[in-house]
C-alpha positions in Angstrom: 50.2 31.1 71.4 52.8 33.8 71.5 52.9 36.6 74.0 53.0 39.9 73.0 55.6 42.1 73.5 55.0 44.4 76.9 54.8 48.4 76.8 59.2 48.2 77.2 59.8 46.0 74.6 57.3 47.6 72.1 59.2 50.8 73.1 62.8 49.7 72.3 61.5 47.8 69.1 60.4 51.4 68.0 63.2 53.1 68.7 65.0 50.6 66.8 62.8 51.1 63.9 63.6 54.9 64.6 67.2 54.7 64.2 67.8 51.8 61.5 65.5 54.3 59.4 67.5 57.4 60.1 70.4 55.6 59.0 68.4 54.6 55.9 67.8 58.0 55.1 71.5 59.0 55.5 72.8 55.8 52.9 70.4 57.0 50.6 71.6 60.8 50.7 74.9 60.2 50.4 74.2 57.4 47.5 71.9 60.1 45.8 74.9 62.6 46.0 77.5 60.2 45.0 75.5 59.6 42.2 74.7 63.3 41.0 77.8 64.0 40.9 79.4 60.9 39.0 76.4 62.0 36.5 77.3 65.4 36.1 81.2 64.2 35.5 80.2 61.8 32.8 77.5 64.8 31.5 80.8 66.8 31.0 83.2 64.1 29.8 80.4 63.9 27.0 79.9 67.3 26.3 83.7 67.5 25.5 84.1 64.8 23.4 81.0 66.1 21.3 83.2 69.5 20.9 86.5 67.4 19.9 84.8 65.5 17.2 82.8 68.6 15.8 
């Protein structure tokens, strides 16, 4: 049977937890932003072309 981890090692396993999903949050932001702003780009490159072909 395996042991489980002791009071230190449960600890450090959180904190890794802790930290991997901070930096989760932080790709995510700055994917989200990316995003918003390559959709406002194309929103505008279609807007335009609807006003050159009216």
């Amino acid at each position: 049977m395996n042991q489980l981890p002791n009071e230190k090692e449960l600890a450090e396993l959180v904190e890794i937890a802790r930290i991997a999903a901070e930096k989760a949050k932080i790709m995510y932001e700055t994917a989200d932003n990316i995003a918003t702003k390559w959709e406002k780009k194309l929103a505008e490159k279609q807007t335009e072309k609807e006003k050159q072909g009216a």
